[in-house]
LOZAGU-362452 format. One record per residue (C-alpha): residue number from 1; residue in one letter; x, y, z. Coordinates in nm, 4 decimals, m for minus. Layout:
<rs>
R	NUM	a	X	Y	Z
...
</rs>
This chain:
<rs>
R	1	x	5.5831	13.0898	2.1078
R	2	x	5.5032	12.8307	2.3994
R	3	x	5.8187	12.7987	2.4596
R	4	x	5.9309	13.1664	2.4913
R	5	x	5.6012	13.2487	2.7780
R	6	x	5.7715	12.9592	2.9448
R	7	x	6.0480	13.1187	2.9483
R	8	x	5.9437	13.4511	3.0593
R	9	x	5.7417	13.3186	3.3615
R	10	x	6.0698	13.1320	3.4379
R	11	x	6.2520	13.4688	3.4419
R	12	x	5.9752	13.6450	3.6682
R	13	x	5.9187	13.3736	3.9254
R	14	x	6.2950	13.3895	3.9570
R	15	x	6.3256	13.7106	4.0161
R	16	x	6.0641	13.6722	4.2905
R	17	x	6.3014	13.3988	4.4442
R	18	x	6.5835	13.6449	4.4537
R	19	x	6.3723	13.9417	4.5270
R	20	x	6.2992	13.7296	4.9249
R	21	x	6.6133	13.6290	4.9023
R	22	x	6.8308	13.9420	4.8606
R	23	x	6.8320	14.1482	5.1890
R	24	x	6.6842	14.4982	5.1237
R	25	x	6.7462	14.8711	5.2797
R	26	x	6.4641	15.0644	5.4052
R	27	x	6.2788	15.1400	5.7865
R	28	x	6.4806	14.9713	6.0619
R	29	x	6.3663	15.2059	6.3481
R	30	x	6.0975	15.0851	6.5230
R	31	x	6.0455	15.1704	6.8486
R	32	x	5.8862	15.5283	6.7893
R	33	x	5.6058	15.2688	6.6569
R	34	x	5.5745	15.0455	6.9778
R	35	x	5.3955	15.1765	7.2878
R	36	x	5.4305	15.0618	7.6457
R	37	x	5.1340	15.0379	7.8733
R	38	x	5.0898	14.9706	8.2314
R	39	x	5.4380	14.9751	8.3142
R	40	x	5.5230	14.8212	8.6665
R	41	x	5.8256	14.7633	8.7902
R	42	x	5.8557	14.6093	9.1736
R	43	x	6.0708	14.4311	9.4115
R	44	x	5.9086	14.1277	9.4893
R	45	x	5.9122	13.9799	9.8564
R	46	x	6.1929	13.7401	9.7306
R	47	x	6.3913	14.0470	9.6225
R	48	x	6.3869	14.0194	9.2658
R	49	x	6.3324	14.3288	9.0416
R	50	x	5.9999	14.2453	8.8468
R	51	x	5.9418	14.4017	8.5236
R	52	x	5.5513	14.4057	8.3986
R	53	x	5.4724	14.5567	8.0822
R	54	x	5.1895	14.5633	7.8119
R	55	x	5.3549	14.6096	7.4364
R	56	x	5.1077	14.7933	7.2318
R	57	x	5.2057	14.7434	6.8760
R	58	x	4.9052	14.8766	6.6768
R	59	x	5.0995	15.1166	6.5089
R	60	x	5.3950	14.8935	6.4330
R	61	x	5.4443	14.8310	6.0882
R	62	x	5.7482	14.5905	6.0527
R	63	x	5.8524	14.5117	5.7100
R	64	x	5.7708	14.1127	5.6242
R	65	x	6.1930	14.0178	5.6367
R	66	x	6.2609	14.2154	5.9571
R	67	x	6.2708	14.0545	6.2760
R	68	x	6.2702	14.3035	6.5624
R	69	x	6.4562	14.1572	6.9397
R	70	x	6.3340	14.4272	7.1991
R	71	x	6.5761	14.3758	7.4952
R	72	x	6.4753	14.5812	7.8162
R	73	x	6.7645	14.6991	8.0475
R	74	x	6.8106	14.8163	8.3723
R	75	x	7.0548	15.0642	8.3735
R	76	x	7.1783	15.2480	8.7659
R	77	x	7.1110	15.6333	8.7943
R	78	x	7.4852	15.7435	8.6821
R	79	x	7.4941	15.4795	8.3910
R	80	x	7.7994	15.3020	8.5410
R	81	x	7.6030	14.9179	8.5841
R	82	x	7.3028	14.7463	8.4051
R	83	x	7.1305	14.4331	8.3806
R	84	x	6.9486	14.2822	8.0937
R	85	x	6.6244	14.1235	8.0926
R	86	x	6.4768	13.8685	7.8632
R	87	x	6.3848	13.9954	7.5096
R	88	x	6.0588	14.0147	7.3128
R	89	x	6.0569	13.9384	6.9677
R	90	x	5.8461	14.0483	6.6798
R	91	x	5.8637	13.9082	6.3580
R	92	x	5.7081	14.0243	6.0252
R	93	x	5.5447	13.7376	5.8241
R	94	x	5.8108	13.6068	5.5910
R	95	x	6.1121	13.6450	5.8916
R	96	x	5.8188	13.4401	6.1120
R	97	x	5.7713	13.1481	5.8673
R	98	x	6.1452	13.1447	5.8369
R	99	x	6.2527	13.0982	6.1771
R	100	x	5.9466	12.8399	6.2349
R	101	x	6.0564	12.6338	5.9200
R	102	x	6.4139	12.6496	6.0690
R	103	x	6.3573	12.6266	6.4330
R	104	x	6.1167	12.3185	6.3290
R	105	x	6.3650	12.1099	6.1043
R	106	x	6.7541	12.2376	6.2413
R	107	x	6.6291	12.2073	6.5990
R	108	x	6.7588	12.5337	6.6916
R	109	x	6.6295	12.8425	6.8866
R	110	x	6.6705	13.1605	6.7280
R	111	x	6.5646	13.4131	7.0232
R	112	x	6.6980	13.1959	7.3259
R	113	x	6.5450	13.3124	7.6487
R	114	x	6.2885	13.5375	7.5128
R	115	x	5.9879	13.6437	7.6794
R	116	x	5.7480	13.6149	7.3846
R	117	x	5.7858	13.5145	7.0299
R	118	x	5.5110	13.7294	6.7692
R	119	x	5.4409	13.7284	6.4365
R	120	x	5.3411	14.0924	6.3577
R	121	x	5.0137	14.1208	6.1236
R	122	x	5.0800	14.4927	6.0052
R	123	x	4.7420	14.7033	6.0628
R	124	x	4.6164	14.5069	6.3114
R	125	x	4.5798	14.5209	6.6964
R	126	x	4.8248	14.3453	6.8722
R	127	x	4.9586	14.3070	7.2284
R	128	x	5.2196	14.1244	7.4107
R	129	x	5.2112	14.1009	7.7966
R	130	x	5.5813	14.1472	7.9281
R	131	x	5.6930	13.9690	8.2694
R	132	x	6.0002	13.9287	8.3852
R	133	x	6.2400	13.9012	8.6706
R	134	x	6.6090	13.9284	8.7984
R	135	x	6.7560	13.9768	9.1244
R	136	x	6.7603	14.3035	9.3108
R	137	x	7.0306	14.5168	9.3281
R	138	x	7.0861	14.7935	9.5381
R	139	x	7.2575	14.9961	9.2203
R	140	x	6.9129	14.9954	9.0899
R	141	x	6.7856	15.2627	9.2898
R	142	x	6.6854	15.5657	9.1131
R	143	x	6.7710	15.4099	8.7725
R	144	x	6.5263	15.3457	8.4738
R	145	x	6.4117	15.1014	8.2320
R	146	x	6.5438	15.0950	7.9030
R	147	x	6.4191	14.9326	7.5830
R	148	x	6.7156	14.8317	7.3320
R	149	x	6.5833	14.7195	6.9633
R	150	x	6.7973	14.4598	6.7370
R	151	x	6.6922	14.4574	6.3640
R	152	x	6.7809	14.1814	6.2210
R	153	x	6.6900	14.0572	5.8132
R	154	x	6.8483	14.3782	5.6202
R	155	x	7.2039	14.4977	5.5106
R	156	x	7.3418	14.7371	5.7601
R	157	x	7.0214	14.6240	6.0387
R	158	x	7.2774	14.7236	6.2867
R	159	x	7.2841	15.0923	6.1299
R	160	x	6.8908	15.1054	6.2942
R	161	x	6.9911	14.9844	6.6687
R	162	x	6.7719	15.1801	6.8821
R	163	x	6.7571	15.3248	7.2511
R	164	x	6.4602	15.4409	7.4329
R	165	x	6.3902	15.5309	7.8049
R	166	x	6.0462	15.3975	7.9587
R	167	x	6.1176	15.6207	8.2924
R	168	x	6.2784	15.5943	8.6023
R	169	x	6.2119	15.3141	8.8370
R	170	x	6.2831	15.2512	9.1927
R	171	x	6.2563	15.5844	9.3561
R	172	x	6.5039	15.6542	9.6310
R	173	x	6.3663	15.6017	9.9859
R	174	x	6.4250	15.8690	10.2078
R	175	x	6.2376	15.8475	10.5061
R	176	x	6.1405	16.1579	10.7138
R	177	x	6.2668	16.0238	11.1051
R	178	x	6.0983	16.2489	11.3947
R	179	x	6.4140	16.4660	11.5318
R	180	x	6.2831	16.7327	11.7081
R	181	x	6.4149	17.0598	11.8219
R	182	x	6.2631	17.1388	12.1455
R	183	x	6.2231	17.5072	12.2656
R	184	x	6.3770	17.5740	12.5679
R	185	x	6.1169	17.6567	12.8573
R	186	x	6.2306	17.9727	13.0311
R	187	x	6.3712	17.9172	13.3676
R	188	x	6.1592	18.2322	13.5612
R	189	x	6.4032	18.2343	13.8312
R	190	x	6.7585	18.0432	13.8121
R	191	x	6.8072	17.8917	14.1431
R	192	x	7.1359	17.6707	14.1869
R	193	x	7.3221	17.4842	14.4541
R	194	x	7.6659	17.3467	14.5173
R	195	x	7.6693	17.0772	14.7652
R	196	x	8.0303	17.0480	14.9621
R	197	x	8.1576	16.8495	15.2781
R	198	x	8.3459	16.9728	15.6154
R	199	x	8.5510	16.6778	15.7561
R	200	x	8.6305	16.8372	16.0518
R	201	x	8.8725	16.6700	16.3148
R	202	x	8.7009	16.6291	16.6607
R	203	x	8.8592	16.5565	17.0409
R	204	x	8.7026	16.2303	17.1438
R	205	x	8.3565	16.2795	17.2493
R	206	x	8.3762	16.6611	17.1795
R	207	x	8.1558	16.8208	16.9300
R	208	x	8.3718	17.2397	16.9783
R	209	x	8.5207	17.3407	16.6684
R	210	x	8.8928	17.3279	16.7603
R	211	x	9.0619	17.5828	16.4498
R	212	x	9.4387	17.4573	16.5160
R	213	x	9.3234	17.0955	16.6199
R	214	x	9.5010	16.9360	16.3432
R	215	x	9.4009	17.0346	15.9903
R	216	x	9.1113	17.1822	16.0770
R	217	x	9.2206	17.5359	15.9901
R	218	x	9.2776	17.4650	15.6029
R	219	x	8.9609	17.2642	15.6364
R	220	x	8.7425	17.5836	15.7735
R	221	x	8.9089	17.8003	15.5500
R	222	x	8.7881	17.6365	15.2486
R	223	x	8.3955	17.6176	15.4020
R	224	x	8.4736	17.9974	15.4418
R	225	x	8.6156	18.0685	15.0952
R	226	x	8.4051	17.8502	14.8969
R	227	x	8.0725	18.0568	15.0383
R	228	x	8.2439	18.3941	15.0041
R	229	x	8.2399	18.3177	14.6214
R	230	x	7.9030	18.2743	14.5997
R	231	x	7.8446	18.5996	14.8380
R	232	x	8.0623	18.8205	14.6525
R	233	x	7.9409	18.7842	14.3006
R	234	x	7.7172	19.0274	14.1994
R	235	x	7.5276	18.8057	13.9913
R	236	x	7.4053	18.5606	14.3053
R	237	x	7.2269	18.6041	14.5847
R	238	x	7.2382	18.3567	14.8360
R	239	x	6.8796	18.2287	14.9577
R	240	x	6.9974	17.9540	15.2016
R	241	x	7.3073	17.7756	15.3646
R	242	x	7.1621	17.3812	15.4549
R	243	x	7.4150	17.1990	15.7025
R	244	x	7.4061	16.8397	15.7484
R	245	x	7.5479	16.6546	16.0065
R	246	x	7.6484	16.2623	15.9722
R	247	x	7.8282	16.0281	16.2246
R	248	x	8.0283	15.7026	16.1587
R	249	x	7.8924	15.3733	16.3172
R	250	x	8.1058	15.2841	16.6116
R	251	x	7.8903	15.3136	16.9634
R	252	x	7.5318	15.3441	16.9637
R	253	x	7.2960	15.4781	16.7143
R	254	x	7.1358	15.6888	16.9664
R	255	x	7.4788	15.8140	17.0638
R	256	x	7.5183	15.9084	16.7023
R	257	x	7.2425	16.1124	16.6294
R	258	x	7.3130	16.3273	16.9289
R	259	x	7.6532	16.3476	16.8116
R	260	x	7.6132	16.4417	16.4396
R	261	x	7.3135	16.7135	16.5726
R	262	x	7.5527	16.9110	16.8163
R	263	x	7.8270	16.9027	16.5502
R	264	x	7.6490	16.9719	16.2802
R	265	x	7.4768	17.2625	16.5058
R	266	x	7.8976	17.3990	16.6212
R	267	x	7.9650	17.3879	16.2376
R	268	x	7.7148	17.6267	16.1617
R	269	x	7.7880	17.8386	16.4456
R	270	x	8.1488	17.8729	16.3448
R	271	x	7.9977	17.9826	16.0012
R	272	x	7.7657	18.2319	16.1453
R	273	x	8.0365	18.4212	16.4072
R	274	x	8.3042	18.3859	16.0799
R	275	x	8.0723	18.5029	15.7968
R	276	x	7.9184	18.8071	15.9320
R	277	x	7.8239	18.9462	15.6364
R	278	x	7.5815	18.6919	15.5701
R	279	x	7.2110	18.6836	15.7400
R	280	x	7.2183	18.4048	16.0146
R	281	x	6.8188	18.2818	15.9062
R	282	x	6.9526	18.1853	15.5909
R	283	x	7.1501	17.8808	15.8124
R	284	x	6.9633	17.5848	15.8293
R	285	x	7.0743	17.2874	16.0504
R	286	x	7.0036	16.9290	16.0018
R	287	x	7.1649	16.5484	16.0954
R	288	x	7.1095	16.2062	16.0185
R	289	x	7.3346	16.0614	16.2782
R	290	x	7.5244	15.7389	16.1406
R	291	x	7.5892	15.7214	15.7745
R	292	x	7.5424	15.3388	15.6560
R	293	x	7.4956	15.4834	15.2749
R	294	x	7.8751	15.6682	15.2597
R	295	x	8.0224	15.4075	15.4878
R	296	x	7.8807	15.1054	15.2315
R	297	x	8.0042	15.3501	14.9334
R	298	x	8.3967	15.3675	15.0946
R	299	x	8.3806	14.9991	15.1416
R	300	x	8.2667	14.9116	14.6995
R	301	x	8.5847	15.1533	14.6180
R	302	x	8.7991	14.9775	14.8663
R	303	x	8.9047	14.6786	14.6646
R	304	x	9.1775	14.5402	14.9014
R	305	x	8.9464	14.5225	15.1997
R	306	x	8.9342	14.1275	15.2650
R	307	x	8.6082	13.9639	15.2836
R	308	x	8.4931	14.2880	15.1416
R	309	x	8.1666	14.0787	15.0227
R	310	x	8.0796	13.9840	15.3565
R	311	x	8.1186	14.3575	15.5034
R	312	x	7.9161	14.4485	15.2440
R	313	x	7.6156	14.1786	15.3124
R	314	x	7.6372	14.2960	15.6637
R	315	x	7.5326	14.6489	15.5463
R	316	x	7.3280	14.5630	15.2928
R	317	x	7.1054	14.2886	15.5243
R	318	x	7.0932	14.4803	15.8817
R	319	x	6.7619	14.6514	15.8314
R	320	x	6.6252	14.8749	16.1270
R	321	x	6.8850	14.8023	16.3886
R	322	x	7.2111	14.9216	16.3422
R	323	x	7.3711	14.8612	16.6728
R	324	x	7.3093	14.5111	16.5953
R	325	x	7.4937	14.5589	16.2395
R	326	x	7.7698	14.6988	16.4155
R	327	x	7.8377	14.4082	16.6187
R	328	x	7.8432	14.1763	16.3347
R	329	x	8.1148	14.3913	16.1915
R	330	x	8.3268	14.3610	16.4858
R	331	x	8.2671	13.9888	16.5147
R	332	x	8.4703	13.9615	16.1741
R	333	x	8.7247	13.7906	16.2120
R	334	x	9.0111	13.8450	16.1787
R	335	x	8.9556	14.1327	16.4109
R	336	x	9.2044	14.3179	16.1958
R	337	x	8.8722	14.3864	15.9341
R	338	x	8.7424	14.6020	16.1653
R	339	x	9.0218	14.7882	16.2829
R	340	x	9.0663	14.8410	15.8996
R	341	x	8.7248	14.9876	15.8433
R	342	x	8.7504	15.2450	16.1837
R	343	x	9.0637	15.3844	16.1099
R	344	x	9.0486	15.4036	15.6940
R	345	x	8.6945	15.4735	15.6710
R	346	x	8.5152	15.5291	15.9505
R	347	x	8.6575	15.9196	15.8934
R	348	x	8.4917	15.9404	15.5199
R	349	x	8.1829	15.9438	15.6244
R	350	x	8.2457	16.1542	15.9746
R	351	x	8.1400	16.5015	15.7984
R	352	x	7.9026	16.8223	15.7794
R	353	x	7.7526	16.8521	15.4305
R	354	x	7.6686	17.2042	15.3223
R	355	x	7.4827	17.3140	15.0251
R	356	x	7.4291	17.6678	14.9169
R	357	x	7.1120	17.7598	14.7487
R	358	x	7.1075	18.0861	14.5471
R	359	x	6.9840	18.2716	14.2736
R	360	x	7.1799	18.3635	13.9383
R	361	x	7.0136	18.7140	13.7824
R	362	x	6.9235	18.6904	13.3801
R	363	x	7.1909	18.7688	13.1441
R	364	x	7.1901	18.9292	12.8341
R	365	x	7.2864	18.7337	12.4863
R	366	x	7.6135	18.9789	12.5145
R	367	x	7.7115	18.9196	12.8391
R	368	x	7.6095	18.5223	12.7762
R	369	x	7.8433	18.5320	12.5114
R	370	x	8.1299	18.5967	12.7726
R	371	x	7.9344	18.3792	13.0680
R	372	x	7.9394	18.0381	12.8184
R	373	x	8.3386	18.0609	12.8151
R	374	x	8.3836	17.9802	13.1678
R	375	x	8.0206	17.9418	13.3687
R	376	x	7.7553	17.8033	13.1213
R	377	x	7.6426	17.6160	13.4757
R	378	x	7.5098	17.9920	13.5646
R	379	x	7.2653	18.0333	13.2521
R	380	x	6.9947	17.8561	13.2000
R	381	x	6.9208	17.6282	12.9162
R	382	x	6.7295	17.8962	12.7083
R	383	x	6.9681	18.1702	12.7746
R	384	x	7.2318	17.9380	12.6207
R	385	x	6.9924	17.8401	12.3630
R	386	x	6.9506	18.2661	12.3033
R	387	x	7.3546	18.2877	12.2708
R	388	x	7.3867	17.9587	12.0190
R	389	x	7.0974	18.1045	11.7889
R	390	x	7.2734	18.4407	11.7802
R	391	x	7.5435	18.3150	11.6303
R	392	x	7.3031	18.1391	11.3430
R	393	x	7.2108	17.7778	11.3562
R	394	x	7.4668	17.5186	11.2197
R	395	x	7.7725	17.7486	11.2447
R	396	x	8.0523	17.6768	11.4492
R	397	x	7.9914	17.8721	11.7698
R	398	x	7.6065	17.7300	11.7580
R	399	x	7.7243	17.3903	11.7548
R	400	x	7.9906	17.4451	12.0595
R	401	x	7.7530	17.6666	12.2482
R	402	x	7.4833	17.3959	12.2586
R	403	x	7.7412	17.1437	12.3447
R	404	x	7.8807	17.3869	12.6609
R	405	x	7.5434	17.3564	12.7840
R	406	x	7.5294	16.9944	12.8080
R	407	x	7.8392	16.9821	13.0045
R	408	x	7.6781	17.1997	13.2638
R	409	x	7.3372	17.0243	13.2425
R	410	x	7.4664	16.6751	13.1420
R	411	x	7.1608	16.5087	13.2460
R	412	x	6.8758	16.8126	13.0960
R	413	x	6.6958	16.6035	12.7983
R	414	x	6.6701	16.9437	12.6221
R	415	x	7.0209	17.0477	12.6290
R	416	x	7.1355	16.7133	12.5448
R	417	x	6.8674	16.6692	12.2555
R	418	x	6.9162	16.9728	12.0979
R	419	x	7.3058	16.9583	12.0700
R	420	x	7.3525	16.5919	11.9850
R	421	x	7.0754	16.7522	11.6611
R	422	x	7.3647	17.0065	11.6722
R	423	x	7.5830	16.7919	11.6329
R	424	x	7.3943	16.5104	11.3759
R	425	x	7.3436	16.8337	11.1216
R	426	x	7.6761	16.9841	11.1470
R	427	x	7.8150	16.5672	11.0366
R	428	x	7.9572	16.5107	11.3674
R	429	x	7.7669	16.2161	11.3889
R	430	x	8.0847	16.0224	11.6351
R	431	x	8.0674	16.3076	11.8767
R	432	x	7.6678	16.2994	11.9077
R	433	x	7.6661	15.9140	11.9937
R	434	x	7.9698	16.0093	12.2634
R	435	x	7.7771	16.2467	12.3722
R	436	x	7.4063	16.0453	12.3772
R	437	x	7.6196	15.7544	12.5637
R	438	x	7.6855	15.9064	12.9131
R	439	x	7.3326	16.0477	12.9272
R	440	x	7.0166	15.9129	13.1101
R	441	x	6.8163	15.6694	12.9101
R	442	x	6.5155	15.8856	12.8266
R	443	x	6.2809	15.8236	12.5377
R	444	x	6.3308	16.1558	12.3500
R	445	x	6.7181	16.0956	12.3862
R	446	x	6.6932	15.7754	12.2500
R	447	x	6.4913	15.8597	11.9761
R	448	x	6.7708	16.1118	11.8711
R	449	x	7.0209	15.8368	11.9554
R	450	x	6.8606	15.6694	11.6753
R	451	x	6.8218	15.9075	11.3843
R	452	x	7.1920	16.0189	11.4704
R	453	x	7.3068	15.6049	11.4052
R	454	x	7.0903	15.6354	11.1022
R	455	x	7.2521	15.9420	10.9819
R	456	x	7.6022	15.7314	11.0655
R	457	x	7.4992	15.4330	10.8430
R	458	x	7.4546	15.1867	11.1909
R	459	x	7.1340	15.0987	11.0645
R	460	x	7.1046	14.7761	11.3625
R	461	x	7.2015	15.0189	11.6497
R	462	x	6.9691	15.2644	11.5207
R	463	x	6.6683	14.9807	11.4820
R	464	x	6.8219	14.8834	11.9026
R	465	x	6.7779	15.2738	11.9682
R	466	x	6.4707	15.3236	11.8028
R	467	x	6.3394	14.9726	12.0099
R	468	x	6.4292	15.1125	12.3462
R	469	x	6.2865	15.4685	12.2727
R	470	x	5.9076	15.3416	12.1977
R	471	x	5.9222	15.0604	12.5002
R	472	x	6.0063	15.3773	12.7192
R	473	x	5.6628	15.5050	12.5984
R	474	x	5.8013	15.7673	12.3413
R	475	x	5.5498	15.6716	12.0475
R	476	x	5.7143	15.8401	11.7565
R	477	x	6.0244	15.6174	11.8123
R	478	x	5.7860	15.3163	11.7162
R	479	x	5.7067	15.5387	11.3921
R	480	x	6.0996	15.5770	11.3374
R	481	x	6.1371	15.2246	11.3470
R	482	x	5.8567	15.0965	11.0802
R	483	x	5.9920	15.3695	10.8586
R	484	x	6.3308	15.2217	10.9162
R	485	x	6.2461	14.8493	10.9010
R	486	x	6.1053	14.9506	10.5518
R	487	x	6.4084	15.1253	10.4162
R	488	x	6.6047	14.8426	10.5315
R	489	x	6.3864	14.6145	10.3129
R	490	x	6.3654	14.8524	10.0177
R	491	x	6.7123	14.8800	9.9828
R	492	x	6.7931	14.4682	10.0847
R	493	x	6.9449	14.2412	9.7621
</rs>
């Protein structure tokens, strides 16, 4: 009888043996039970993508065999790259002592590289603080964190592999750079002037207007032409004809002035007794006797001029008396400099200048329509700005209208701005920086000069734009740039 209990309690404790030994089906999914807390996930000042989490595993109830390997993963918005972070792992109580006992004795790590290592007491409270950290990647924007759960400890564990999302992470930047439109102000009345030159050959010492002397027919018939355009089109009136006479240096200043007054004064005479139709009081006569300005500007585009440094010093360094400056000029030597400079370009700057003022009447957005083909220089910047928006902002014929208007007011910040934004929306970006290069350096063009190398991916040029903008004074160009600056970090590996 002994003998046969012994037996029996062999049998059972046996059976226990076998029972831990024998891997078992049942619950492998597990993450429905685990809840994440306090999520954070940050790009540290080293650039490294930092993952803190708190595991809340109250509800967990993990089977004593299983051993659970929670592996969060970074995965990029379209699901093309990911990175893996270190794992948690939570054991239940027999897979815990196992992996101790073994661990202790075989000297080997089951969970390399994991985060934390717990031993799960089912119906208990339990956290486990998460940190971790890999580098940045720029792929990471607008991606999420994953959580990936290994079961290990049963037949078919792999059957239970699990995926869950904690949410997205790293929220695309997209800064908001000041890139105004700016209204138009209406021009009340349009007044414009072309500014033109007579170089009229003279006898020596004579100031008459001699029509057959030379080529001073052709010459006169062009003054005479170029006014009776402006005085028969119906849309200008004429408000004032401004003649100004200049002299070249040789003889004496005093000489000069006299000179360039009485021909300036014959010029406009000539004008007056050939262009009847036009009121005389709208002539006005003026002179500024020698012309050191043009005569220094003919001698910079004369490159073969020798010692053309030296002629140019003279200019540059003769101050108040000129009669002085001419002598130094004909002390050059060799005497064949100066002979060079009263022949070649003495005669440049031997001219009347006359300017015609007048007014240009208001056009329509029809008749604009036609004007902007060929004379955009006679509308102003609103009308144009009336004709673009008729044809509905970001089409074609906007685009091309706004950039007409900059070629006839090249140097008008609100032309330029608004069509270079034209231009930027419309993905013309190369054309907008051609056309922001050859314009003055103004803060609000700079500004735009900026969001449009932005736009173009030249993130450097557009932090150099952005730079020059707010030192001109133009303060939201300095709000540009920190918003800038920070993208640039944001999105740096």
């Amino acid at each position: 009888m002994m003998e046969e209990r012994r037996m029996k309690k062999y049998i059972i404790s046996l059976v226990f043996v076998l029972a831990a030994g024998i891997p078992v089906l049942g619950q492998t999914s597990y993450l429905s039970e685990i809840k994440i807390v306090n999520r954070e996930v940050a790009k540290t000042a080293d650039r490294q993508a930092r993952v803190k989490m708190t595991v809340n595993l109250d509800n967990l109830d993990i089977k004593k065999q299983h051993s659970l390997r929670v592996v969060p993963v970074i995965l990029s918005a379209d699901g093309s790259q990911e990175q893996e972070l270190p794992p948690f792992v939570v054991n239940g109580k027999v897979r815990d002592k196992m992996q101790q006992r073994t661990e202790a004795f075989e000297h080997v790590d089951f969970n390399p590289g994991a985060v934390a290592k717990i031993r799960r007491k089912n119906g208990e409270a339990q956290t486990v603080d998460y940190e971790a950290s890999v580098p940045f990647k720029r792929w990471m924007i607008g991606g999420n964190l994953q959580l990936r759960a290994y079961v290990t400890g049963c037949a078919q564990c792999n059957d239970g592999d699990e995926t869950a999302t904690t949410g997205d992470i790293f929220p695309p930047m997209t800064p908001a750079y000041y890139s105004p439109f700016i209204q138009p102000k209406e021009e009340i009345v349009k007044r414009r002037s072309e500014t033109r030159s007579a170089r009229l050959q003279f006898r020596q010492d004579s100031y008459r207007i001699e029509p057959k002397y030379k080529g001073n027919q052709a010459e006169l018939d062009t003054v005479s032409n170029s006014i009776a355009l402006v005085k028969d089109n119906d849309d200008l009136t004429i408000t004032g004809i401004y003649v100004t006479g200049y002299a070249s240096p040789e003889g004496t200043f005093a000489y000069n002035m006299k000179l360039s007054e009485r021909r300036a004064k014959a010029f406009t005479e000539y004008m007056k007794d050939d262009l009847k139709a036009i009121d005389p009081q709208l002539y006005h006569v003026d002179w500024k006797g020698e012309d050191w300005v043009g005569l220094r500007e003919e001698v910079v585009k004369c490159s073969d001029l020798p010692k053309r440094e030296e002629v140019l010093d003279i200019i540059d360094h003769c101050g108040d008396d000129k009669d002085a400056c001419e002598k130094q000029l004909k002390a050059l030597v060799p005497p064949t400099i100066y002979q060079y400079l009263l022949k070649e370009l003495y005669p440049a700057v031997r001219r009347n200048e006359y300017r015609i003022e007048y007014n240009v009447r208001h056009f329509t957005v029809e008749e604009g329509r036609e004007m902007i083909k060929n004379h955009p220089e006679l509308m102003s910047v609103s009308e144009i700005q009336q004709v673009a928006d008729s044809y509905g902002k970001g089409s074609p014929e906007y685009v091309n209208c706004l950039v007409s208007g900059v070629k006839a007011y090249p140097n008008d910040v609100t032309a330029v701005n608004n069509a270079a934004l034209a231009l930027m929306e419309a993905n013309r970006t190369d054309e907008a920086i051609r056309l922001l290069d050859n314009v003055p350096a103004e803060g609000e063009l700079l500004n735009m000069k900026g969001v449009v190398y932005v736009k173009a991916g030249n993130l450097e040029k557009a932090v150099q734009a952005f730079s020059e903008a707010q030192a001109k004074g133009y303060s939201q160009a300095g709000e540009n740039l920190t918003q800038l600056k920070q993208y640039m970090e944001y999105m740096a590996e």
